[in-house]
GUKEKE-866825 format. One record per residue (C-alpha): x, y, z; chain. Coordinates in steps of 0.25 Angstrom, whole numbers. Layout:
N
((X,Y,Z),'A')
...
END
This chain:
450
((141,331,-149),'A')
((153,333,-142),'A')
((164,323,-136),'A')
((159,322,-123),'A')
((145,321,-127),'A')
((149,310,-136),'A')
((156,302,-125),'A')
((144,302,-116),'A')
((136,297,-125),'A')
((146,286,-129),'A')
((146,281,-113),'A')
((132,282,-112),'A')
((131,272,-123),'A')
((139,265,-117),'A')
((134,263,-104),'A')
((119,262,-110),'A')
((127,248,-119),'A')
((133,243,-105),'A')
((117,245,-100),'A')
((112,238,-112),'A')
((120,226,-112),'A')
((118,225,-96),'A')
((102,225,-99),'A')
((108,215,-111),'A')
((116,206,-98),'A')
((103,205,-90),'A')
((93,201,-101),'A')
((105,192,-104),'A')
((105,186,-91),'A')
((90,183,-91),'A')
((90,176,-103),'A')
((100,167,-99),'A')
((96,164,-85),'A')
((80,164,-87),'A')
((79,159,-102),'A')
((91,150,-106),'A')
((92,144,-93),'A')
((78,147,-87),'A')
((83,152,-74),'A')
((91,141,-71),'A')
((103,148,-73),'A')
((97,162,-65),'A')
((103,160,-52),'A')
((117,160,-60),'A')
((114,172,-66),'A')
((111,181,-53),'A')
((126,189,-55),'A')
((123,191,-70),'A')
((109,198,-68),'A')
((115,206,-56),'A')
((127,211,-65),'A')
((117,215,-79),'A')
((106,221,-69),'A')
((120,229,-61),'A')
((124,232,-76),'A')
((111,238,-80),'A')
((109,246,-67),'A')
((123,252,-69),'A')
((123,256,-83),'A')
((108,262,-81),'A')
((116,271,-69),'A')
((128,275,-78),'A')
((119,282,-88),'A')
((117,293,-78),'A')
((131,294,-74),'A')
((139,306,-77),'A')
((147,305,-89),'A')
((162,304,-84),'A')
((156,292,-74),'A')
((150,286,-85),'A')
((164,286,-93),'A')
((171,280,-82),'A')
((160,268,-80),'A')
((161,267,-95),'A')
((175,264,-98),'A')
((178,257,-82),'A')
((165,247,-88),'A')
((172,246,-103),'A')
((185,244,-97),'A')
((180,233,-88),'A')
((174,226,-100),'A')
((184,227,-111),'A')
((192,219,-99),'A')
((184,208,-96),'A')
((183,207,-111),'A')
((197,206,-113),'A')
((199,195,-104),'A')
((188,187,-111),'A')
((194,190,-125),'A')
((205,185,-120),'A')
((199,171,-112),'A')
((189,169,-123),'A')
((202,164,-132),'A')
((206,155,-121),'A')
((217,162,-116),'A')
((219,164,-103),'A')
((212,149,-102),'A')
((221,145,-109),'A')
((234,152,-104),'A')
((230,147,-89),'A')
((230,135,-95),'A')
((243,137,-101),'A')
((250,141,-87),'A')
((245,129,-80),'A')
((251,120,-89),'A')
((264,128,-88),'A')
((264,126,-75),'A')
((260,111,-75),'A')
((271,108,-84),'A')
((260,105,-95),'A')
((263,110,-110),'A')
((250,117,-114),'A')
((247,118,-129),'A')
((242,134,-131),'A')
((237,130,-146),'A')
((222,133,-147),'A')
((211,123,-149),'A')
((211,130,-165),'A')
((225,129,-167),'A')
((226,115,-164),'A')
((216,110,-174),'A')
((222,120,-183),'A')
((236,111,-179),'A')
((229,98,-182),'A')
((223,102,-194),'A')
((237,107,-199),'A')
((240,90,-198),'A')
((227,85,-204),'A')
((220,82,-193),'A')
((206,89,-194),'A')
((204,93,-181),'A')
((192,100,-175),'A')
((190,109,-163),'A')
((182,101,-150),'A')
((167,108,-150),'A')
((156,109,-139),'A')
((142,104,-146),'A')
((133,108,-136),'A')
((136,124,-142),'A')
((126,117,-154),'A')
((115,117,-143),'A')
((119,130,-138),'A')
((103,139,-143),'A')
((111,151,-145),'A')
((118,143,-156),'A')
((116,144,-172),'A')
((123,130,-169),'A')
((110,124,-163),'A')
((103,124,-177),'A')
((111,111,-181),'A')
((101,99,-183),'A')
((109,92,-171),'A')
((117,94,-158),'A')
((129,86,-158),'A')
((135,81,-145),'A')
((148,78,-149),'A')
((159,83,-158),'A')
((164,82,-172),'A')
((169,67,-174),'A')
((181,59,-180),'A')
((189,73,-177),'A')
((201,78,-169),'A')
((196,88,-161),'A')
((204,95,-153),'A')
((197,98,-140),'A')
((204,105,-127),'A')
((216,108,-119),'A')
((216,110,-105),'A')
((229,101,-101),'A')
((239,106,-110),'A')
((238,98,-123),'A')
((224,100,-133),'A')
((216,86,-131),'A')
((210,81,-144),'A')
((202,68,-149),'A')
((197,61,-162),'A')
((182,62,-160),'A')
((175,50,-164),'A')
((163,47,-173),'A')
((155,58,-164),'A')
((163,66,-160),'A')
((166,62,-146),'A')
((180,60,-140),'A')
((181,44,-141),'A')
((188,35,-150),'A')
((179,33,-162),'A')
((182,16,-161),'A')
((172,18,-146),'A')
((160,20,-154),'A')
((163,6,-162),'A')
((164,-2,-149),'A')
((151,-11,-145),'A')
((152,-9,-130),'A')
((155,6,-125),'A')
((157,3,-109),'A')
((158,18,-106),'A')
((151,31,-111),'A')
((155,44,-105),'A')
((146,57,-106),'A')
((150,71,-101),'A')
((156,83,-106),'A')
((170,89,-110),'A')
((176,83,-96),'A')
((169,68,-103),'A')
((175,71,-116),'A')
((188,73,-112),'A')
((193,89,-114),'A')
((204,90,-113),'A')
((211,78,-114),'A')
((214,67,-125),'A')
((204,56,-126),'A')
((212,47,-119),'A')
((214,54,-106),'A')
((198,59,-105),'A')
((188,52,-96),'A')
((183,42,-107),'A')
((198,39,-112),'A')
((202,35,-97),'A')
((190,26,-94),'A')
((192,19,-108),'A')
((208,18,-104),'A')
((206,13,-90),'A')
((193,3,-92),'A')
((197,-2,-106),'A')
((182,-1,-109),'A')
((175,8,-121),'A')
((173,24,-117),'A')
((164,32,-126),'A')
((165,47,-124),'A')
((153,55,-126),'A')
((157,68,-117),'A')
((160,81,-125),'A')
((162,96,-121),'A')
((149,105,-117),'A')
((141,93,-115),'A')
((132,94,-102),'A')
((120,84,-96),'A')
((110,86,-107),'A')
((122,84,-119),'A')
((129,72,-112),'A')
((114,66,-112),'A')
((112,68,-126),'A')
((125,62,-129),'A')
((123,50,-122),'A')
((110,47,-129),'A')
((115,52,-142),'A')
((129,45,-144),'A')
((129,35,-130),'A')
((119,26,-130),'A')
((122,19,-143),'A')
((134,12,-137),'A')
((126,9,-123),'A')
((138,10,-115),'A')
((138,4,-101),'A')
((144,17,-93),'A')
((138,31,-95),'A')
((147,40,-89),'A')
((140,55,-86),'A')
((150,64,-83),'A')
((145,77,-77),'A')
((154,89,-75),'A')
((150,97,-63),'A')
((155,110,-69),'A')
((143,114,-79),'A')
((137,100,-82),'A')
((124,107,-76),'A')
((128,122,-72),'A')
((131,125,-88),'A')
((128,112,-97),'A')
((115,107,-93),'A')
((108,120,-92),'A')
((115,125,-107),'A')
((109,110,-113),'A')
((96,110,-106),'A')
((94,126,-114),'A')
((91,115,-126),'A')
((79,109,-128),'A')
((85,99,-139),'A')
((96,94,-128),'A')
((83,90,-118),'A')
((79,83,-130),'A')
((89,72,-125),'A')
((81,71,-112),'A')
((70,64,-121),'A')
((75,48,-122),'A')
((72,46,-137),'A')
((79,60,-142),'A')
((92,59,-150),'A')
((100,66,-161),'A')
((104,53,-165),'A')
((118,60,-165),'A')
((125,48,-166),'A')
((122,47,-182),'A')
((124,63,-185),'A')
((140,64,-183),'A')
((141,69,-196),'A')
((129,81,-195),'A')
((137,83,-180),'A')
((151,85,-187),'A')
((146,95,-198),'A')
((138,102,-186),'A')
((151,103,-177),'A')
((158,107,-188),'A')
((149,118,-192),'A')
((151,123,-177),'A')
((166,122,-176),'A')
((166,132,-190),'A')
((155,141,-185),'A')
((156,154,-176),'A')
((150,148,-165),'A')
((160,148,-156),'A')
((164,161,-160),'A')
((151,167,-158),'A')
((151,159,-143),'A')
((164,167,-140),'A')
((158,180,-141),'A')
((147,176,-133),'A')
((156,170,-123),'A')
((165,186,-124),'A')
((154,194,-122),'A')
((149,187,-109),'A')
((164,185,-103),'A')
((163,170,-101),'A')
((178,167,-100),'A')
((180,177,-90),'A')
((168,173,-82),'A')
((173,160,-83),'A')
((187,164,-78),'A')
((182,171,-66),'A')
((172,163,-63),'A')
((162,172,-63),'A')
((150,163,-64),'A')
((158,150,-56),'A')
((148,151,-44),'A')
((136,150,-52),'A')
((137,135,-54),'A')
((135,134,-40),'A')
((120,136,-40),'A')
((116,130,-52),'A')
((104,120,-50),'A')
((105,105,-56),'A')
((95,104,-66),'A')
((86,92,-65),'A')
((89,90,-79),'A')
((101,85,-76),'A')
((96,72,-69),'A')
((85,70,-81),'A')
((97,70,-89),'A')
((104,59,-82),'A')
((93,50,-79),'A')
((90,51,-91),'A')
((105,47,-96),'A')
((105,37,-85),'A')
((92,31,-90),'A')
((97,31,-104),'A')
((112,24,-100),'A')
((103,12,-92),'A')
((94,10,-103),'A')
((107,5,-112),'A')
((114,-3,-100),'A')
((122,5,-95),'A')
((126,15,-80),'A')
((128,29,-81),'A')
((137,37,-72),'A')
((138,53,-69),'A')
((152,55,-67),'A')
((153,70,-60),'A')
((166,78,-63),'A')
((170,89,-55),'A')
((175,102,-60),'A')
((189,109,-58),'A')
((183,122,-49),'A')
((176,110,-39),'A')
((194,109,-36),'A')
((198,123,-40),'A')
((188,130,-30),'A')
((190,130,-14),'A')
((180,125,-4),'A')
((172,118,-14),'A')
((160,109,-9),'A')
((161,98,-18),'A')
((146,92,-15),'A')
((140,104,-19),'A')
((150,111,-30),'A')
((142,108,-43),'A')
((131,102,-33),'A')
((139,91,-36),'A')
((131,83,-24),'A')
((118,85,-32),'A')
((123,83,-44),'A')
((128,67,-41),'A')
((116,67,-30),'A')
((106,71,-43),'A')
((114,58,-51),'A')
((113,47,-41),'A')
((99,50,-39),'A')
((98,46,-53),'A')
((106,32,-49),'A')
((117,36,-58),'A')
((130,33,-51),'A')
((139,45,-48),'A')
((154,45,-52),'A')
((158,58,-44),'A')
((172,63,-49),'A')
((174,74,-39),'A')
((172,64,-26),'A')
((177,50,-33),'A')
((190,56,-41),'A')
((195,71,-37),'A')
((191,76,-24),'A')
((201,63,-19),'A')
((210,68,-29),'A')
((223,75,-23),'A')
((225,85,-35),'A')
((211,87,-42),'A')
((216,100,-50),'A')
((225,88,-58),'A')
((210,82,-62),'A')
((209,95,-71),'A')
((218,100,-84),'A')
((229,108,-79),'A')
((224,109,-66),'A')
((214,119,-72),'A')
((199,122,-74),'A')
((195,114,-84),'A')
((193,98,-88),'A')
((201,87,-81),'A')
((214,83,-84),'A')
((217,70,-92),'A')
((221,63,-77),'A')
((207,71,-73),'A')
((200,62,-83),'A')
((207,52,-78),'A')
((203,50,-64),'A')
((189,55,-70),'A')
((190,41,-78),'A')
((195,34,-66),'A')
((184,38,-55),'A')
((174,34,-68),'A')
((179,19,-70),'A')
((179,18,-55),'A')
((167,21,-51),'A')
((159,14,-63),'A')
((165,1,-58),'A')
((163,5,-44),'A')
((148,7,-48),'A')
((147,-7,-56),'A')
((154,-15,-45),'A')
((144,-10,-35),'A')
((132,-12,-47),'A')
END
């Protein structure tokens, strides 16, 4: 076989690998759309079926395509790829995130520590202090995980422990978790009467701020009254139920306050937690973990997760499918638009509000708006997020609203200072504050009118 023989034959395997995996792409797609998320999701993924079924036309065509054609297709396609593959080799370790980040400190004036989340744990170790890395435990819900196999799903992190957890303002925020891993002081848990309970996600938990300048840390300052914090990274509607029930009720605290981000409380979380039939367990009044009593078996699970692959294994998932760089463009940003609110989501609350009454005590959905809602131009604001249907959902349930957006930052006269360096991302520390602010206001705005 001569040279150019063989080199036809090399491109025509190629091309019949970039047919295969487009076939691969669409079958890909169905599953996703119509089994994990049983069409909920199919609407969304209507650009994703038209590019695999474009790729499977195209590559079926350059098969009968002269040699030299095919050469030039082959290495304009290759060269395309090994591109967009660079750039997310290069955003998967954080770096162009990070070096934005980096830049718009600089120009604020703002010292920006550059360490890495390893190497400072690696710095505290070096003084003694045995630090561990901040984890997500809803990954241990995740089906495709060997993770899922552990005899229980924890909802918090590992306790009594520095972890270090995030930096979006410059400096890395840590905290000493207490006896179940939550960021509170551990002396909260001892006191007889618990006035406040807060539940949410990472925006509740406090990322990425010191405990004393989160949402919790600000109440308890400004009221002088007790603030546990049960919110925790990754958490979404179905998590933050199971939290209440598992780790909230034991203290009966007089305000429940829900705090619902608008950014994926329901267009990513709820329909990633519903995907498991042991979180709508939960759902059922008498089921519990009894989590409360298994710190220890939760410790040597998160321990095993921190040590394991997982992450690792998540990364090249994450590579192969380009989701920094779809991300950064914003390639899927529209799709939010149309998703549907899932009944599910008022089950859940009625049934946390039912739960909260039983025990003495008023829940409150607190809505946070996300940094696109300010960043974007020409934004309706009753229906971005269907934000209008969401609070109209909640008060039909006789929950009172606290809506951040209408109550705190649209009256605000710099609302990009609400957010950590001005940026895409959490709030800042004076963010939380006027999130903490708007809250005490409105609860005794709503007693006083009881």
């Amino acid at each position: 076989m001569n040279n150019e023989s063989t080199s036809s034959s090399i491109v025509n395997v190629i091309i019949w690998l970039f047919l295969l995996m487009s076939i691969f792409l669409l079958i890909y797609i169905y599953y996703r759309s119509e089994i994990v998320y049983q069409g909920f999701k199919s609407v969304i993924y209507f650009k994703y079926y038209i590019i695999s079924i474009l790729g499977v036309i195209f590559w079926g065509f350059a098969l009968k395509l002269s040699k030299s054609v095919k050469e030039k297709i082959v290495l304009l396609v290759a060269s395309i790829l090994a591109s967009l593959y660079l750039v997310e080799a290069i955003m998967s370790i954080g770096f162009i995130k990070k070096y934005s980040r980096i830049i718009a400190a600089h120009e604020q004036g703002i010292e920006f520590d550059s360490r890495s989340k390893l190497q400072v744990i690696d710095d505290y170790r070096d003084i003694g202090v045995n630090a561990v890395a901040h984890v997500i435990p809803r990954d241990f819900i995740d089906p495709a995980s060997s993770l899922n196999t552990v005899p229980i799903t924890p909802f918090s992190g590992i306790s009594n422990r520095m972890t270090v957890f995030c930096n979006e303002n410059g400096e890395y925020a840590t905290f000493v978790s207490d006896r179940y891993g939550f960021n509170n002081l551990d002396a909260l848990w001892d006191s007889e009467k618990v006035e406040w309970l807060l539940i949410g996600d990472s925006f509740t938990e406090g990322a990425c701020v010191d405990p004393d300048k989160n949402i919790a840390g600000q109440i308890q300052s400004k009221t002088g009254e007790s603030v546990i914090n049960l919110g925790y990274s990754g958490n979404g509607p179905l998590i933050e139920l199971a939290t209440l029930k598992e780790y909230g009720e034991i203290k009966k605290p007089k305000k429940v306050i829900w705090l619902y981000l608008e950014e994926n409380d329901l267009t990513e979380n709820l329909p990633y937690e519903k995907e498991s039939s042991f979180l709508l367990n939960y759902l059922q009044p008498g089921f519990t973990q009894n989590l409360i009593h298994k710190q220890k078996l939760i410790n040597d699970s998160l321990s095993k997760y921190i040590l394991s692959r997982e992450n690792e294994r998540r990364s090249v998932r994450s590579f192969m499918f380009l989701s920094n760089l779809r991300t950064f463009i914003k390639f899927d940003y529209q799709l939010d638009k149309i998703f549907k609110i899932d009944p599910l989501f008022a089950e859940i609350l009625m049934e946390a509000r039912d739960r909260v009454n039983a025990q003495g005590g008023q829940l409150y959905f607190v809505y946070l708006p996300e940094f696109s809602r300010y960043s974007s131009s020409n934004v309706d604001h009753g229906n971005y997020k269907k934000r209008n249907e969401v609070i109209s959902i909640v008060q039909d349930l006789k929950i009172p609203v606290i809506d951040i957006h209408q109550n705190s930052f649209i009256n605000h006269k710099d609302i990009l200072s609400m957010f950590a360096l001005r940026m895409n991302g959490h709030y800042s520390a004076y963010g939380y504050k006027e999130v903490a602010n708007t809250i005490i206001q409105q609860v005794k705005k709503y007693e006083n009118n009881k």
